[in-house]
C-alpha positions as CSV (number, residue, x, y, z in Angstrom):
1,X,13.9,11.9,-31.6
2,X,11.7,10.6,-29.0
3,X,11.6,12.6,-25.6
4,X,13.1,11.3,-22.3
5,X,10.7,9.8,-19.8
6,X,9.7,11.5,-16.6
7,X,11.3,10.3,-13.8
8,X,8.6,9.6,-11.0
9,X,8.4,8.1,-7.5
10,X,6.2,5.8,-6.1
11,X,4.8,5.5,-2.5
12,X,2.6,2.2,-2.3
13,X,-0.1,2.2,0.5
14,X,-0.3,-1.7,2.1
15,X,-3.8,-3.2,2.2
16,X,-3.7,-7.1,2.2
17,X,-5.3,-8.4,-1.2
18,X,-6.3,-4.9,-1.9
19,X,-2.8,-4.5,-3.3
20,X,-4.1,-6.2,-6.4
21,X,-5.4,-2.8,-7.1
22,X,-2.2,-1.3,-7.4
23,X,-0.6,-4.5,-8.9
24,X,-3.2,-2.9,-11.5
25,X,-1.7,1.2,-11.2
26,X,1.5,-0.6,-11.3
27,X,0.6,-2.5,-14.7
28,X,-0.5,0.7,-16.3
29,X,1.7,3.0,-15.4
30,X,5.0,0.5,-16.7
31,X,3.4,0.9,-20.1
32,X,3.8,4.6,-20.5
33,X,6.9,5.4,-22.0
34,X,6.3,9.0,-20.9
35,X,7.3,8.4,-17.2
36,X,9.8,6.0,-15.7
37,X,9.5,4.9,-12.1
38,X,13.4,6.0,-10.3
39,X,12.0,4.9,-6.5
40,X,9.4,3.2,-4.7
41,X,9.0,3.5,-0.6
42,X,6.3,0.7,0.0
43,X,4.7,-0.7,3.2
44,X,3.0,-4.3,3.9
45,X,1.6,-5.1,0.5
46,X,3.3,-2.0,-1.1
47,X,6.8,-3.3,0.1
48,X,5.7,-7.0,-1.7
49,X,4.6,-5.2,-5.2
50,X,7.8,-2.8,-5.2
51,X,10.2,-5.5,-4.3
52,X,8.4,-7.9,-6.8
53,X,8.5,-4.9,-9.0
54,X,12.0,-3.9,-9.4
55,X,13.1,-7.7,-9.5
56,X,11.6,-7.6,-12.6
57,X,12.7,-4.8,-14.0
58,X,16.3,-6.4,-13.5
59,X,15.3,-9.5,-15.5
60,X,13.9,-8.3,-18.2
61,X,12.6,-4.1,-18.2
62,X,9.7,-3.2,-17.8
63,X,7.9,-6.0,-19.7
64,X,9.3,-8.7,-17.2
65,X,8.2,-6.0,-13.8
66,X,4.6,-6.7,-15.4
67,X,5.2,-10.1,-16.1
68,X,6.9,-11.1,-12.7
69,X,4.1,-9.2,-10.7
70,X,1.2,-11.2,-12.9
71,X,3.2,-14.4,-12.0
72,X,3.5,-13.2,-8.1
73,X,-0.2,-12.6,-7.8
74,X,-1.3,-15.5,-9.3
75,X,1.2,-17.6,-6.7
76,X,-0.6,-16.0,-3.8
77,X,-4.0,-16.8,-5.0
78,X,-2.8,-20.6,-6.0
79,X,-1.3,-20.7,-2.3
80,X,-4.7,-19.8,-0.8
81,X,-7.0,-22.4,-2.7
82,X,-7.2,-24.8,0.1
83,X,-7.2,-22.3,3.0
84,X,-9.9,-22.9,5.3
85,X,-10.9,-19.2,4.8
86,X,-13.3,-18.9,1.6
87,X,-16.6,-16.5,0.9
88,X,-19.8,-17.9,2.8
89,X,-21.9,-19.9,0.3
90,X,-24.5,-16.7,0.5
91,X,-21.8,-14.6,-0.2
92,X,-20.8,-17.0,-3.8
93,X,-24.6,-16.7,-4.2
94,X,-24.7,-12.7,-4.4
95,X,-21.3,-12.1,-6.2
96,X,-19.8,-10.9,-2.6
97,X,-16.2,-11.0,-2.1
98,X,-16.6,-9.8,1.2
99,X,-15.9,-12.5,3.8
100,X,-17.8,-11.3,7.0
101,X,-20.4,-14.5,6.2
102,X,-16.8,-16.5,6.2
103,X,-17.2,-19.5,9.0
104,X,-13.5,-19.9,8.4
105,X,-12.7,-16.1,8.9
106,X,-15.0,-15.8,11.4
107,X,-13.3,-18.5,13.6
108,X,-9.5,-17.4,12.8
109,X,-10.8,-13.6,13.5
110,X,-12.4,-14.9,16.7
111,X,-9.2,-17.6,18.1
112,X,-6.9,-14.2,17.3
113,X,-8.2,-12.0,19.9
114,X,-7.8,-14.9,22.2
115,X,-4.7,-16.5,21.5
116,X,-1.4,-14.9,20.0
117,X,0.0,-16.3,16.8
118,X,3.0,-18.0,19.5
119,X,0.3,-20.0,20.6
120,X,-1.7,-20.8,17.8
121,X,1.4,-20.8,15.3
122,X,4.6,-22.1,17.5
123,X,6.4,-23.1,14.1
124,X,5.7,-19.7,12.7
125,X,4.2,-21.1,9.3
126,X,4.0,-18.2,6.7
127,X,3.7,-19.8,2.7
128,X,4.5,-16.1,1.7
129,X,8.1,-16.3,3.2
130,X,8.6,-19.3,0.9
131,X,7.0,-17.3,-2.0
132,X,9.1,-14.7,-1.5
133,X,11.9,-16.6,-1.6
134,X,10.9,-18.7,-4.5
135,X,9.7,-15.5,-6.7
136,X,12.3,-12.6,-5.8
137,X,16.0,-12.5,-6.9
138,X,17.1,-10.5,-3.8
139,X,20.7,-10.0,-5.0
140,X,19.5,-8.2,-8.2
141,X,16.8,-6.1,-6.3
142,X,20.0,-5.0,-4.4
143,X,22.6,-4.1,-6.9
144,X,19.8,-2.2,-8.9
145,X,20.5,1.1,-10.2
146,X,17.4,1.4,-12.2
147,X,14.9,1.8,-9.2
148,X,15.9,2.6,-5.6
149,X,13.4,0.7,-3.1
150,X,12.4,1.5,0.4
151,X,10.6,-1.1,2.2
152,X,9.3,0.2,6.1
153,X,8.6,-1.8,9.3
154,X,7.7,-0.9,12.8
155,X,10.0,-1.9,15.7
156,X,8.0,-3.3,18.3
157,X,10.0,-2.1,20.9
158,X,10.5,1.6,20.1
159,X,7.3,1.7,17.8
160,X,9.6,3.7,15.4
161,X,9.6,3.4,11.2
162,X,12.6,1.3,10.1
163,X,13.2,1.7,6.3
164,X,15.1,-1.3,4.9
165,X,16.7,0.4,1.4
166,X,18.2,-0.7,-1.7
167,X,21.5,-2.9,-0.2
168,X,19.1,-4.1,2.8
169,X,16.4,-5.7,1.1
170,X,15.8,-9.0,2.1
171,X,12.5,-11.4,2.2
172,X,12.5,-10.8,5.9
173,X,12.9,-7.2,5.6
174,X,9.6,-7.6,3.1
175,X,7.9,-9.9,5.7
176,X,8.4,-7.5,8.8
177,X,6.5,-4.7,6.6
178,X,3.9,-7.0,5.9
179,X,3.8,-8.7,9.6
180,X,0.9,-8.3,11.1
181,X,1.3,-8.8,14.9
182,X,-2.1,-11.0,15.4
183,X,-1.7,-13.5,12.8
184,X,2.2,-14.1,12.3
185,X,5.3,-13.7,15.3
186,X,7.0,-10.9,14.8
187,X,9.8,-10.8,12.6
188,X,13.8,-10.8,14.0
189,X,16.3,-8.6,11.6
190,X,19.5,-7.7,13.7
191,X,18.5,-8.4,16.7
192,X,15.4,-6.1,16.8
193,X,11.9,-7.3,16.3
194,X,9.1,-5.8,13.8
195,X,5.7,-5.5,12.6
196,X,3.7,-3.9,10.5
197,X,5.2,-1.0,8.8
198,X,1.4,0.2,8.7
199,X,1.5,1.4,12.4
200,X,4.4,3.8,11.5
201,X,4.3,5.0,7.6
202,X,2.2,3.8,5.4
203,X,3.8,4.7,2.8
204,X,7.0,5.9,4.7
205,X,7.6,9.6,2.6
206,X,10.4,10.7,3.7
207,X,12.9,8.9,2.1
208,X,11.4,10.2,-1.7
209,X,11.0,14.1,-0.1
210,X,14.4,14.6,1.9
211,X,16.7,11.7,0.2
212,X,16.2,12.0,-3.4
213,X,16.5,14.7,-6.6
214,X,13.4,13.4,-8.1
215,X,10.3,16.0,-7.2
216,X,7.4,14.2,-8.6
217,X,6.2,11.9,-6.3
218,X,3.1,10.2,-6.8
219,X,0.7,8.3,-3.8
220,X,-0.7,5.0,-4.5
221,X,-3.8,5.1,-2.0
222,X,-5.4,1.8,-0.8
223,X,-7.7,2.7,2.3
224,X,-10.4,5.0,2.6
225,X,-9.3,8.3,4.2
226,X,-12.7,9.3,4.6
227,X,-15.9,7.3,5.1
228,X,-19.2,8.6,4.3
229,X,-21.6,6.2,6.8
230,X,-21.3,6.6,10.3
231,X,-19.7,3.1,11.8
232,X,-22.6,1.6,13.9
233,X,-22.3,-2.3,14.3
234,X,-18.8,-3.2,16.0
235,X,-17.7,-5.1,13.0
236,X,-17.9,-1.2,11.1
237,X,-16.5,0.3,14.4
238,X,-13.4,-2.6,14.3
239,X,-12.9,-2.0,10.7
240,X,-12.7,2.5,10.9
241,X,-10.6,1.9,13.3
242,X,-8.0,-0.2,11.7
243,X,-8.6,2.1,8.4
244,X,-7.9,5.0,10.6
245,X,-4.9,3.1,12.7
246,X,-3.3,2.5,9.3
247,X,-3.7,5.8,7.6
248,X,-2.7,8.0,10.7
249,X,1.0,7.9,9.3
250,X,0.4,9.0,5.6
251,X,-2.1,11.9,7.3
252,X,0.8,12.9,9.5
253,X,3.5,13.2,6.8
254,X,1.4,14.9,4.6
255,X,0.1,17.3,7.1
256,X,3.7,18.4,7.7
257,X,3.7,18.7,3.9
258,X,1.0,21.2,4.0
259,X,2.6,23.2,7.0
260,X,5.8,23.8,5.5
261,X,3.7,24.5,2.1
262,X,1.9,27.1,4.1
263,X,5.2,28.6,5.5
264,X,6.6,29.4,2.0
265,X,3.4,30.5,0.9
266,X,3.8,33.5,4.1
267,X,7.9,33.7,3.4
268,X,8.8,32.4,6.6
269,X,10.9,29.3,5.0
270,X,12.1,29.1,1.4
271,X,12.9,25.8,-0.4
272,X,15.8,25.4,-2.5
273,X,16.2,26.0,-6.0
274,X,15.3,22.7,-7.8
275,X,14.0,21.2,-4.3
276,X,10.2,21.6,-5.0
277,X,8.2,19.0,-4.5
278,X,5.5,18.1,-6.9
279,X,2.7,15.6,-5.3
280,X,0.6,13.5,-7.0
281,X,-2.3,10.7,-5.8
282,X,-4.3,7.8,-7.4
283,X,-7.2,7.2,-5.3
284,X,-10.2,5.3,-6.1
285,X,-12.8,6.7,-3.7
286,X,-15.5,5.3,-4.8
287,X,-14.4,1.6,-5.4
288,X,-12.6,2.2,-1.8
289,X,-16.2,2.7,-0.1
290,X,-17.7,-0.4,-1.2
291,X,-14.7,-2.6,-0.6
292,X,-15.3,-4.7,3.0
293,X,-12.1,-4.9,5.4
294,X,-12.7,-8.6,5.6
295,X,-12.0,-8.6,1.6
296,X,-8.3,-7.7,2.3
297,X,-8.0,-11.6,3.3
298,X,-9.5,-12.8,0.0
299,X,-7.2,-14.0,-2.6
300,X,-9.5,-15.7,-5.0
301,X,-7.9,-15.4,-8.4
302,X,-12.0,-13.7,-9.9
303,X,-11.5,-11.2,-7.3
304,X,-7.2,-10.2,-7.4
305,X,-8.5,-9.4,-11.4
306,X,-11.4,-7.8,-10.7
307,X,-9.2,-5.3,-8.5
308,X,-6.1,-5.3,-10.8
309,X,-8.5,-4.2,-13.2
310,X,-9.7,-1.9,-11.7
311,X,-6.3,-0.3,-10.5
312,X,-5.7,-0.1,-14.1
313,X,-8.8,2.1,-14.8
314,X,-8.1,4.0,-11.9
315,X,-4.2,4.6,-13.5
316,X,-5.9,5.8,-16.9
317,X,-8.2,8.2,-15.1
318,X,-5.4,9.7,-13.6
319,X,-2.9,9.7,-17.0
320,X,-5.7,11.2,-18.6
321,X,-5.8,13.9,-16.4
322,X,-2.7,14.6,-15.0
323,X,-0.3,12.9,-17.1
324,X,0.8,16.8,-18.7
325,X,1.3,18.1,-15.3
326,X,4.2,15.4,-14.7
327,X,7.8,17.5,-14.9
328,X,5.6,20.6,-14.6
329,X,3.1,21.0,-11.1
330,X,1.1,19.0,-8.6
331,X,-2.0,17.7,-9.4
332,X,-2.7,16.6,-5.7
333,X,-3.4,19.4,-3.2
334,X,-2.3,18.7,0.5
335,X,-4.6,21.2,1.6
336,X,-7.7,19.4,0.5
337,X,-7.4,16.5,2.9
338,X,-7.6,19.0,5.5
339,X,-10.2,21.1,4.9
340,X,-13.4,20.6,6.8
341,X,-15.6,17.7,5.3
342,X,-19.0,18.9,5.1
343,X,-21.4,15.8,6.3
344,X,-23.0,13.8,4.0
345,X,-26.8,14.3,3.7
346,X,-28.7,11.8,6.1
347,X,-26.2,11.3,8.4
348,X,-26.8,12.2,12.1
349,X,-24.9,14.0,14.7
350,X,-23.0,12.1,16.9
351,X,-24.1,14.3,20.2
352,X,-26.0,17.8,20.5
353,X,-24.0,19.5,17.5
């Protein structure tokens, strides 16, 4: 008799095209029979694979989640063949996917710091609302019992999390945690506006520590936490800071994980019996470093594989590793993020240090 899977949550980073990587985790991971995926809290591009996800889990197990989120990806990259942003000819030349050469990204990066998408956009255009739409059974993501989704957005006027759950899941709902506020308007649910769920949790935890009985939770990581060259040029400078903007939620969630850690470790709190939380990551650090922030706008069909592909390597690294201490004990230390980062040869000190 075969054993029971693992039950496991997911918390999906957002990261633009770079979600393709995890559309590759994601791929793996459905065909282990060991684990089973029971919630997924998911921002921006996190909140479009979970939603995508668990729509086609309904249809057709896990078979038709892998199948439905092929058939997604491949709808964005068909929807983005004629866009006037592609890769620089020198870029095609070199095998770049980068598109800092782009004239077309350079122009719609330049016009967005100028205008505001209410200017440049009055009709509020967005093909992915339509996608959405087209692609995602919203009635059966909400009357699932398999998976229990959490999507998060940012209210604009409070700059609070909203999480949008299993009964609340709509394409709006997916397209407020995927707005973001200098390309598209912000996006009305009840009377509230949002953007971004980036800005506030990304991924939003809390829902998988405080509001579930599943303890194994396990981080799908999309931008760099740390970076190893010292930004000089202010395309570098614009691009840290966004990485840094975007992961300044998950680093706060997880630093309170590592306080409260450190308080049962001294006795001062104690966790209920059954209430331990066992964290796991998937992080490709080194694939992450060489990855451009313009590259998050590329949805060339060559490079969406190239990074599902690798998101699937980067899931077998980790099953190889780790997959035995599912059920059992973390394999992801909080502490390590925090401990002092000793500087990489070569690089200089910022000032008299």
């Amino acid at each position: 008799m075969s054993e029971r899977p693992i039950p496991i949550n997911l918390a999906l980073q957002g990261g633009g095209s770079h979600g393709a990587l995890a559309w590759g985790v994601l791929d793996r991971l459905l065909e282990e029979p060991r684990l089973s995926i029971a919630e997924i809290s998911g921002t921006s591009a996190g909140a479009m694979n979970g939603v995508v996800l668990v729509n086609g889990m309904e249809k057709g197990g896990r078979e038709g989640a892998r199948g439905a989120l092929a058939e997604f990806w491949k709808a964005i990259s068909d929807s983005a063949r004629f866009s006037p942003v592609q890769r620089s000819y020198w870029d095609r030349l070199r095998g770049s996917f980068s598109l800092d050469r782009s004239p077309g990204y350079l122009v719609a990066e330049s016009l967005s710091r100028i205008f505001s998408p209410y200017e440049l956009n009055p009709f509020d255009l967005n093909p992915l609302r339509s996608l959405l739409r087209k692609s995602v059974d919203f009635d059966a993501v909400n009357r699932s019992r398999q998976i229990r989704l959490h999507l998060n957005a940012t209210n604009v006027r409070t700059g609070l999390p909203r999480i949008f759950s299993t009964g609340q899941i709509s394409a709006e709902a997916v397209m407020a945690s995927a707005c973001l506020p200098l390309m598209y308007h912000a996006v009305e649910i009840e009377g509230e506006a949002y953007w971004d769920g980036g800005f506030s949790a990304n991924p939003a935890l809390a829902p998988l520590i405080f509001d579930s009985e599943v303890v194994d939770l396990l981080i799908v990581q999309l931008n760099p936490l740390r970076r190893n060259d010292l930004p000089r040029t202010a395309r570098e400078i614009i691009n840290r800071m966004g990485e840094i903007s975007f992961n300044t939620s998950l680093m706060k969630e997880l630093g309170m994980l590592n306080r409260m850690g450190n308080l049962i470790n001294e006795g001062v709190v104690t966790m209920a019996e059954g209430n331990d939380l066992r964290l796991h990551m998937i992080h490709g650090e080194a694939d992450l470093q060489e990855l451009s922030a313009s590259s998050k706008m590329n949805a060339e069909w060559d490079y969406l594989t190239d990074l599902f592909a690798r998101g699937r390597i980067w899931a077998d690294d980790w099953l190889e590793k780790h997959l035995d201490d599912v059920g059992k004990r973390a394999s992801f230390e909080v502490a390590e993020l925090f401990a002092p980062a000793p500087r990489p040869a070569g690089l200089k000190p910022i000032s008299g240090d």
